[in-house]
VEXPAVEX-780368 format. One record per residue (C-alpha): residue in three letters; residue number from 0; x negated, y, z negated. Coordinates in Angstrom, 1 decimal, always signed. Each point is the difference from the previous one (the first is absolute). Layout:
("ALA" NUM (X Y Z));
...
This chain:
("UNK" 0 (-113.7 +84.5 -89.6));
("UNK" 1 (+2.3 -2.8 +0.2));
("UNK" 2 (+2.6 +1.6 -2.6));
("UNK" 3 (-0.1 +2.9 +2.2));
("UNK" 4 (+0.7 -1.6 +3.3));
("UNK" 5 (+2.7 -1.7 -1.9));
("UNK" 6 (+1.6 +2.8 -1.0));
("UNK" 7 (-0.3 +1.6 +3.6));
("UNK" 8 (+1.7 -3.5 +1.2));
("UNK" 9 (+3.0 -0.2 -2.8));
("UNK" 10 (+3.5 +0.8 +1.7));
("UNK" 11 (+2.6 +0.2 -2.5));
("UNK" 12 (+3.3 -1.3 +1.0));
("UNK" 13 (+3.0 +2.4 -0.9));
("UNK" 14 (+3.3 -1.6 -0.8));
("UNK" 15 (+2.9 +1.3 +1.4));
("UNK" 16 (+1.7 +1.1 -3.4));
("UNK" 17 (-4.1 +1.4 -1.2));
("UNK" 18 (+1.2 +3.4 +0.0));
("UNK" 19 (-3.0 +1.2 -2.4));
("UNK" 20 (-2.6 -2.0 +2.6));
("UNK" 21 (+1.5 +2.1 +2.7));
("UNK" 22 (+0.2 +3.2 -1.5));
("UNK" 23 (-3.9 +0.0 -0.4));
("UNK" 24 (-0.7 -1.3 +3.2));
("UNK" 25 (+2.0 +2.8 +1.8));
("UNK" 26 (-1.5 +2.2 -2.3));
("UNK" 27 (-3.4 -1.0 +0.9));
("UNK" 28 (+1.0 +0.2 +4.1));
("UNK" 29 (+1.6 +3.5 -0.5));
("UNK" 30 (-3.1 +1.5 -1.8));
("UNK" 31 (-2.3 -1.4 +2.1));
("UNK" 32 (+1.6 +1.5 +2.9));
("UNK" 33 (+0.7 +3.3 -1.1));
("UNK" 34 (-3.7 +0.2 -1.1));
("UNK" 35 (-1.2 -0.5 +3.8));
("UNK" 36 (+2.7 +2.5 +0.6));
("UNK" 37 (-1.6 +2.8 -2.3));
("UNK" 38 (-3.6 -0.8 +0.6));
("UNK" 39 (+0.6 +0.5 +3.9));
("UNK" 40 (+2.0 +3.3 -0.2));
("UNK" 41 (-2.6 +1.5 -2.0));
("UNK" 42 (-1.6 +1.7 +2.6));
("UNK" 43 (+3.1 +1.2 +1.8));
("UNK" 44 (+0.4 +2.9 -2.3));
("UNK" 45 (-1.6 +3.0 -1.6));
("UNK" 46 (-3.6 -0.5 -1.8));
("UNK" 47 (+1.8 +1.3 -3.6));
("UNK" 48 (+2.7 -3.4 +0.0));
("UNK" 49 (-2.4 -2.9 +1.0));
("UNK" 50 (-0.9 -0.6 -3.5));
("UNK" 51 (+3.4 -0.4 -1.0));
("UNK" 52 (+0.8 -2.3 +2.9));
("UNK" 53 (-3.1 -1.9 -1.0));
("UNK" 54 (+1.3 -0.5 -3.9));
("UNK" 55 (+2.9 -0.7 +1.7));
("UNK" 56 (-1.4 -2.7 +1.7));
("UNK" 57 (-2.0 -1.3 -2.7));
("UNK" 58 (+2.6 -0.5 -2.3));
("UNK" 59 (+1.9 -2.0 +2.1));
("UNK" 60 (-2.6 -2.3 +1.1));
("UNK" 61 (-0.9 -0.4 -3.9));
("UNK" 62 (+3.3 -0.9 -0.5));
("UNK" 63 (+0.2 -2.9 +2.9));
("UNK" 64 (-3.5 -1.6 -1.4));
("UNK" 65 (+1.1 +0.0 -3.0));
("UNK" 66 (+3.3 -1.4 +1.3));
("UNK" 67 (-1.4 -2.5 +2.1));
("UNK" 68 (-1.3 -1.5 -3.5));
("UNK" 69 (+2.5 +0.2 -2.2));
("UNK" 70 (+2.2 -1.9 +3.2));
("UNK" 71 (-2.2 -3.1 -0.6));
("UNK" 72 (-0.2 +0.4 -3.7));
("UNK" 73 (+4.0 -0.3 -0.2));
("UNK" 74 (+0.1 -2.5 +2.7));
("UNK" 75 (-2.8 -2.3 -2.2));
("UNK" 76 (+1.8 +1.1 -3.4));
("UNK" 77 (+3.1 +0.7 +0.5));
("UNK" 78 (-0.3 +2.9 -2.7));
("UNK" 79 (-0.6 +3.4 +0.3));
("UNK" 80 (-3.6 +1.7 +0.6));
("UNK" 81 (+0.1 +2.9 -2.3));
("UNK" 82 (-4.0 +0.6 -0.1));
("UNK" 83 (-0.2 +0.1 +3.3));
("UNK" 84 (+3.0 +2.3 +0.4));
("UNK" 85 (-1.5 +2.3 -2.2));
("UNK" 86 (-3.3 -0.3 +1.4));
("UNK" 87 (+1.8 +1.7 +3.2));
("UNK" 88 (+1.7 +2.3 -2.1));
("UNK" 89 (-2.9 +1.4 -2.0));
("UNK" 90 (-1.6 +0.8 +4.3));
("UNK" 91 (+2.9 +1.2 +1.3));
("UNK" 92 (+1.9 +1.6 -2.3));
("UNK" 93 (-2.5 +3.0 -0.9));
("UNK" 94 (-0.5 +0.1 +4.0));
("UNK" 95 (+3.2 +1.0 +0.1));
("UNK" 96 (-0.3 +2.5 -2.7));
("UNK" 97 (-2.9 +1.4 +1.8));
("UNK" 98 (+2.4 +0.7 +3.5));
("UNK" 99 (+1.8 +2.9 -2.2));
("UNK" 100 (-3.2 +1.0 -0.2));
("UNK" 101 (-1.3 -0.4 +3.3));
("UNK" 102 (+3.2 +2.1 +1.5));
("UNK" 103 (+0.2 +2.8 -2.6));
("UNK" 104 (-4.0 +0.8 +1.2));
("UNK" 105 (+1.5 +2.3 +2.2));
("UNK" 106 (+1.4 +2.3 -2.9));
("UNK" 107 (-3.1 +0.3 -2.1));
("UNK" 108 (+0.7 -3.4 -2.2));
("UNK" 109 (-2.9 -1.3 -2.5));
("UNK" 110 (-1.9 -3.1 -0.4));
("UNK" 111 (+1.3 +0.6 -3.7));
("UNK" 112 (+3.9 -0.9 +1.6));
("UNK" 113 (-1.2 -3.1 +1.5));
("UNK" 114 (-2.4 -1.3 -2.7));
("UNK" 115 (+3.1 +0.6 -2.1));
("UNK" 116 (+2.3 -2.2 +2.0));
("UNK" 117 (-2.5 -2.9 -0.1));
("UNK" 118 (-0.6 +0.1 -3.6));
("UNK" 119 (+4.2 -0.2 -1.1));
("UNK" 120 (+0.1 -2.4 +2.9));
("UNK" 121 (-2.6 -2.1 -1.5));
("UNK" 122 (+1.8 +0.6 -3.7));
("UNK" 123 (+2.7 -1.3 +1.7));
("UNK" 124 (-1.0 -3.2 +1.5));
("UNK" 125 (-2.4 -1.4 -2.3));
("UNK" 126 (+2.3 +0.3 -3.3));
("UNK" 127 (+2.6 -1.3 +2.3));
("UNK" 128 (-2.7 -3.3 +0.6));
("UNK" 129 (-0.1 -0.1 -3.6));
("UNK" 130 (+3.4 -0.2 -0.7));
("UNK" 131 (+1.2 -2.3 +3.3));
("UNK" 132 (-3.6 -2.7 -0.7));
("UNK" 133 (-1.9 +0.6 -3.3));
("UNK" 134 (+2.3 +1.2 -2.6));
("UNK" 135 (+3.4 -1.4 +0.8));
("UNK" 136 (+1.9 +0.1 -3.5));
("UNK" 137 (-1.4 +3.8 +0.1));
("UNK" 138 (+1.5 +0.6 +3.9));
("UNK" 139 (+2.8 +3.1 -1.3));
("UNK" 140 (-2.9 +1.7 -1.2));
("UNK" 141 (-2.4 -0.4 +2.9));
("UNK" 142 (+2.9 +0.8 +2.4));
("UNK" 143 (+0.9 +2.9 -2.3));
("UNK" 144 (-4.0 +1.6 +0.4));
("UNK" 145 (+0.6 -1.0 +3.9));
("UNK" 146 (+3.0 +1.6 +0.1));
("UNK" 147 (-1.3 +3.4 -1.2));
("UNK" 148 (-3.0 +0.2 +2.0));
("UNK" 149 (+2.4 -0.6 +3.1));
("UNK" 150 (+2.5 +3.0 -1.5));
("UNK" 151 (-3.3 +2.1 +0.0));
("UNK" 152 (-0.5 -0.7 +3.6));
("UNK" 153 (+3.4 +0.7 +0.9));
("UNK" 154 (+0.4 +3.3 -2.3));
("UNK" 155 (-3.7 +1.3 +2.1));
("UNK" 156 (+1.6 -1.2 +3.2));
("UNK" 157 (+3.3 +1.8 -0.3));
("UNK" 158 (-0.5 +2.6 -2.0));
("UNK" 159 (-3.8 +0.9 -0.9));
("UNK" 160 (-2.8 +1.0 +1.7));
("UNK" 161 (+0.4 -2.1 +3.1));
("UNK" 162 (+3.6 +1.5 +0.6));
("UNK" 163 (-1.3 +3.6 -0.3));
("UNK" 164 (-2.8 -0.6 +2.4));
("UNK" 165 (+2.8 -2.2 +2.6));
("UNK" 166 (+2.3 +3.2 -0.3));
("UNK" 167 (-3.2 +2.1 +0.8));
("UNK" 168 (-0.7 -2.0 +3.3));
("UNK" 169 (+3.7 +0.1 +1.0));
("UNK" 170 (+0.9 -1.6 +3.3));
("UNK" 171 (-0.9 -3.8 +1.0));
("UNK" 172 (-2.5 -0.3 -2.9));
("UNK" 173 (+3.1 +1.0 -2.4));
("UNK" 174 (+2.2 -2.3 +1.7));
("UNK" 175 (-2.1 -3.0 -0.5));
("UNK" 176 (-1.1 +0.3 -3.6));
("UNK" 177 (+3.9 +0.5 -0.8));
("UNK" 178 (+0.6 -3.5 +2.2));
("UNK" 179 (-3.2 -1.5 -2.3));
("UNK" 180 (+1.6 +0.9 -3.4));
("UNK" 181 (+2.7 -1.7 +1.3));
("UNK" 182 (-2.0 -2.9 +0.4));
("UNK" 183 (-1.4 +0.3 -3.6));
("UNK" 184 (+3.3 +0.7 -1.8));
("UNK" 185 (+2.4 -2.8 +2.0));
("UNK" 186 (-3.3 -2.2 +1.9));
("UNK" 187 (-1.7 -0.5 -3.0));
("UNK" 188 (+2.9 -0.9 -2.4));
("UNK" 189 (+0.1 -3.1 +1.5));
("UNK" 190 (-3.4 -1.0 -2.1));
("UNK" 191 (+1.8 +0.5 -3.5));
("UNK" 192 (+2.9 -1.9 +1.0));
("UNK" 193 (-2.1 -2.9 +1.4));
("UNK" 194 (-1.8 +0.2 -3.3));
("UNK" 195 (+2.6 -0.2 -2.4));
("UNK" 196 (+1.2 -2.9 +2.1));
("UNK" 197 (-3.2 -1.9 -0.8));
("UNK" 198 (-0.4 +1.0 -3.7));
("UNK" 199 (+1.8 -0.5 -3.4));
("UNK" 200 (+1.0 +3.3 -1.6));
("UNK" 201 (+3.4 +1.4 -1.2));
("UNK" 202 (+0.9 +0.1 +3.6));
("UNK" 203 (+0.6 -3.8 -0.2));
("UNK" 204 (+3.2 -1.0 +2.3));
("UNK" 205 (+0.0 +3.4 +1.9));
("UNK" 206 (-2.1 -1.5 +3.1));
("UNK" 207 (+0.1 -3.7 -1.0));
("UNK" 208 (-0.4 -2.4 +3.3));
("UNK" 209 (-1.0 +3.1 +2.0));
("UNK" 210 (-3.0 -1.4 +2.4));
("UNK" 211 (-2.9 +2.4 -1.6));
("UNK" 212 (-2.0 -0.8 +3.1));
("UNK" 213 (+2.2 +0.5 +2.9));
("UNK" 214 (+0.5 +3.7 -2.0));
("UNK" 215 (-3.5 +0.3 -0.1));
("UNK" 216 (-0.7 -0.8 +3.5));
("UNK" 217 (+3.0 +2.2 +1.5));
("UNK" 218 (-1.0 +2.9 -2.0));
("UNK" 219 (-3.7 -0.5 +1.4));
("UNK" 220 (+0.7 +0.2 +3.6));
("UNK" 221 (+2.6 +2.4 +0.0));
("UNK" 222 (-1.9 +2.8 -2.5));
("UNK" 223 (-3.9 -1.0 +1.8));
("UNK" 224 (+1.3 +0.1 +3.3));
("UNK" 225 (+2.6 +2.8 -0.7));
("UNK" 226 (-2.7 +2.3 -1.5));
("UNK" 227 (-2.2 -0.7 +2.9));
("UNK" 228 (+2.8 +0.9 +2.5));
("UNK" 229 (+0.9 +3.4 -1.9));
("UNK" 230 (-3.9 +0.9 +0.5));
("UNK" 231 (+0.2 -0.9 +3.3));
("UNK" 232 (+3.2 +1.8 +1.2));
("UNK" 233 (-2.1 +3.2 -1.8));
("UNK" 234 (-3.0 -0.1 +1.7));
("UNK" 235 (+2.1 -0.5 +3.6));
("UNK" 236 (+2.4 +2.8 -1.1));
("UNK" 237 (-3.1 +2.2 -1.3));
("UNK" 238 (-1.8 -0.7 +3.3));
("UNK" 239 (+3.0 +0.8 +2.7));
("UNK" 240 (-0.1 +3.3 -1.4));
("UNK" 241 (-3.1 +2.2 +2.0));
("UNK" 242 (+1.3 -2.0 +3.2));
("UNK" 243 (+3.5 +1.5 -0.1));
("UNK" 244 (-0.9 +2.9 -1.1));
């Protein structure tokens, strides 16, 4: 009890030049609010979108926990928290896998889509743990496995099944699975730039004294938040519909 009311106490100081510190305190705020944002315009809008707002919700409010600790972790060790950024990753990044799903319901898509998804997005993160903390002489090849389960995602996203079914839909739903490809194909290759940053491979010198974190953290916010926001601007544009018509 009296670790934990100490930790609840602690109040980093951030130095003015602490731009790693920052970014994950921003990051934390940010999430946090945009969370309260989703979970209170869930029921403003049709029945068939609240899940979506909800995942939407929860995946940014994952992130800002798991921000909140990896704040006090730098703060205390001045180094980066990679198990606890991948802790957060391994929650929220099949979450958002599962929104294609979520908005693609409306054209016939299958659980099979989605449990896809979250399987290569697992592929991808865990032998990307393994080559970022466990087996770091070994990182090319880890990143090289990540790397093709993320090229599976994108290939399903843009051209597979998930495209055919968007292109089925048509309309708002079409709209904002184009706008969340975008988000996997430029959002997400933030991560393997942030990783090659923080591990040896024959991509030595390409990214050397590029903060890994403060890529990290950026990418966070901007593709959690941004993914939210796309589902958001669907189920508002999906629900104006019957009342203008």
């Amino acid at each position: 009890m009296k670790n934990l009311l100490m930790s609840i106490s602690f109040t980093p100081e951030i130095a003015t030049d602490d731009y790693v510190g920052f970014t994950f305190f921003v990051g934390c705020m940010a999430m946090m609010a945009a969370s309260v944002f989703f979970f209170f315009s869930m029921n403003s809008y049709d029945r068939k979108w609240r899940t979506s707002l909800l995942i939407s919700g929860l995946i940014t409010f994952i992130a800002a926990v798991h921000y909140w600790y990896m704040r006090d972790y730098w703060y205390a060790n001045g180094s980066s928290p990679t198990f606890f950024r991948y802790v957060d990753w391994i929650l929220t990044v099949p979450l958002m896998c599962v929104e294609f799903y979520l908005i693609l319901k409306v054209a016939g898509a299958k659980k099979s889509l989605m449990w896809r998804l979250i399987v290569l997005s697992v592929i991808m993160l865990v032998t990307g743990y393994f080559g970022e903390a466990v087996y770091r002489d070994q990182a090319w090849l880890w990143g090289l496995i990540s790397g093709i389960a993320y090229f599976i995602i994108v290939y399903d996203i843009w051209l597979g099944k998930a495209k055919k079914l968007a292109e089925e839909a048509g309309g708002a739903v079409l709209t904002a699975h184009k706008t969340l490809c975008w988000f996997v194909l430029v959002g997400w290759a933030i991560y393997p730039i942030g990783y090659m940053a923080g591990t040896p491979g024959w991509y030595d010198g390409i990214f050397d004294g590029l903060a890994m974190d403060v890529v990290y953290n950026i990418g966070d916010a901007v593709n959690k938040i941004g993914f939210g926001l796309v589902v958001y601007n669907l189920a508002v544009s999906a629900s104006e519909k019957p009342a203008s018509a």
